[in-house]
C-alpha positions, 0 to 999 in steps of 0.5 A, spaced: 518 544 514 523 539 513 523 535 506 526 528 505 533 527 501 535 523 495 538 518 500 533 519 506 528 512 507 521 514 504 518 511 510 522 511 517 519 507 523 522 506 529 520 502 535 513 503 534 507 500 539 501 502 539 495 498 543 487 498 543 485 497 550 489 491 553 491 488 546 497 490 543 497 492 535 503 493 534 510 490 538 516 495 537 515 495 530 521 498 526 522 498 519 526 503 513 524 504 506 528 506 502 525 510 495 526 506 488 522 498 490 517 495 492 516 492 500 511 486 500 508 487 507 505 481 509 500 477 515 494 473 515 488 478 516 488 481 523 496 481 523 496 488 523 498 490 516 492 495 516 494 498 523 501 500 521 499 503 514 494 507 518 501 510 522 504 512 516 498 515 512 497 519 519 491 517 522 492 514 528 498 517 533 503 511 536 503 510 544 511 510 543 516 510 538 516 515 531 514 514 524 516 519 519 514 519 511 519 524 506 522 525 513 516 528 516 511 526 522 504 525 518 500 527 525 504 533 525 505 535 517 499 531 514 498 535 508 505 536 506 505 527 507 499 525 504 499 530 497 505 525 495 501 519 496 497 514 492 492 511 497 488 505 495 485 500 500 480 494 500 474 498 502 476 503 497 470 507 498 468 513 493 462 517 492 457 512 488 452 518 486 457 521 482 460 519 475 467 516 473 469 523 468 465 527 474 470 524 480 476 525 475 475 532 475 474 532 482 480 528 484 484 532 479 482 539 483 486 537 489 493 534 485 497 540 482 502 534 479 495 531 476 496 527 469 491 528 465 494 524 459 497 518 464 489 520 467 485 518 460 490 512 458 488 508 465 481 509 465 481 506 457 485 500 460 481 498 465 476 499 461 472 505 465 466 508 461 466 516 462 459 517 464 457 510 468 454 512 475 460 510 480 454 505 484 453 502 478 460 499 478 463 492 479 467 491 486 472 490 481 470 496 476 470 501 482 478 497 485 480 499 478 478 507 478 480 507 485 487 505 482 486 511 477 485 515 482 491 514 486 495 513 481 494 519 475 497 525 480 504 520 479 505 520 487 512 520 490 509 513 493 504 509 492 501 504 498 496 499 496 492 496 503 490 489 501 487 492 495 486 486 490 482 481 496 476 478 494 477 482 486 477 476 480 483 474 478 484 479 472 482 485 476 488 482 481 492 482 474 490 489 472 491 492 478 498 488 479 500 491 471 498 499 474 504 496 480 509 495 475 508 501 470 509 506 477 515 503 479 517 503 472 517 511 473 524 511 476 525 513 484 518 511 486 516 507 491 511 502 492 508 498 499 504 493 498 500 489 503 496 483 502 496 477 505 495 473 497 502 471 498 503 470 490 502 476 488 506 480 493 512 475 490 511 476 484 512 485 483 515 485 491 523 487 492 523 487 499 519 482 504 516 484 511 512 479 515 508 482 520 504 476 525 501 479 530 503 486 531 510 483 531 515 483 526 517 475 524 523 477 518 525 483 513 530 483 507 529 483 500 525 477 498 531 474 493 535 474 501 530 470 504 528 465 499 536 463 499 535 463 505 530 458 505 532 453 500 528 457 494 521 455 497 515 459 496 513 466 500 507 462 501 511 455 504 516 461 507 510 464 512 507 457 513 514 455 516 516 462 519 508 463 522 505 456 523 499 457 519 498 460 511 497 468 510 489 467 508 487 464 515 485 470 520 488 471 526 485 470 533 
């Protein structure tokens, strides 16, 4: 089994089409991520953000093309892919009859890099009592512990699918912090999805617009606000795709 080397895209993703029926969810999509930044992937719900991040985790098999994470297929190698993954995504379902210590113990048996120390200073950040019941918690309490979750064995890449939509502005905030503390681990790799444009701008390095399962443009955010008179990502999307992030696709 093949690993990735220091000079090897974290994510590779070439030509990539994938269809529900007659609808196309993503048109030839290619993309490389190199290791060490943050990639701000961003569309208006429905874009097919969520579709291509499925690819890359190794839920969904792509009728044509290739993906490939540390160099591996995660069809084919998923448990070599995903034990360097964070993962934390809108639904952000866990178990709501255990209790906070109770899943960090659990979650903690599955991740030999495991960082009890790095695991005790989120939870008291983001304010988590130990003994609460997980169904007890907030939305924006359960986002946070999800978070920890991801976050505790230090993953080699950390990908966050529309993880602070429909949270409060300071969950969004805790959430936009822990980001900016896992790229500060040197070599690390963040991809972020999230049609909140202002938050992507804010920690992305590097910009992807999806519309439609298509590609609209690729470059580091610094490139393509030069590019665009120094406006806005939000003005950016507006002019590239014709309406705001927020709006949902037809």
């Amino acid at each position: 089994m093949r690993g990735s080397t220091v000079d090897e895209p974290v994510i590779s993703v070439t030509d990539l089409t994938r269809r529900f029926g007659a609808r196309t969810a993503l048109a030839s999509v290619s993309l490389s991520m190199p290791r060490g930044a943050v990639y701000g992937l961003v569309g208006a719900n429905g874009a097919g953000k969520t579709t291509l991040i499925k690819h890359i985790l190794g839920l969904l098999r792509a009728d044509s093309g290739s993906v490939r994470v540390f160099g591996l297929d995660p069809v084919a190698d998923p448990v070599a892919v995903l034990s360097r993954i964070g993962y934390l995504s809108e639904e952000n379902d866990v178990p709501g009859w255990m209790r906070v210590h109770e899943l960090i113990r659990y979650s903690r048996a599955f991740y030999p890099g495991w960082d009890d120390a790095y695991a005790e200073e989120l939870r008291e950040t983001f304010t988590l009592e130990p003994t609460a019941k997980i169904k007890t918690l907030s939305k924006g309490q359960r986002a946070r512990l999800g978070l920890l979750i991801a976050l505790a064995y230090r993953p080699e890449l950390l990908v966050l699918d529309e993880p602070s939509s429909g949270l409060d502005p300071i969950v969004r905030r805790d959430i936009l912090g822990a980001v900016m503390r896992t790229i500060a681990d040197a070599g690390r790799t963040v991809l972020f999805s999230s049609h909140l444009l202002d938050e992507v701008e804010q920690v992305a390095d590097h910009v992807t617009m999806i519309n439609h399962g298509t590609i609209v443009l690729s470059a580091p955010l610094a490139a393509i606000r030069k590019s665009h008179d120094d406006a806005s990502l939000a003005e950016i999307f507006v002019t590239r795709v014709g309406t705001t992030a927020s709006a949902p696709d037809a």
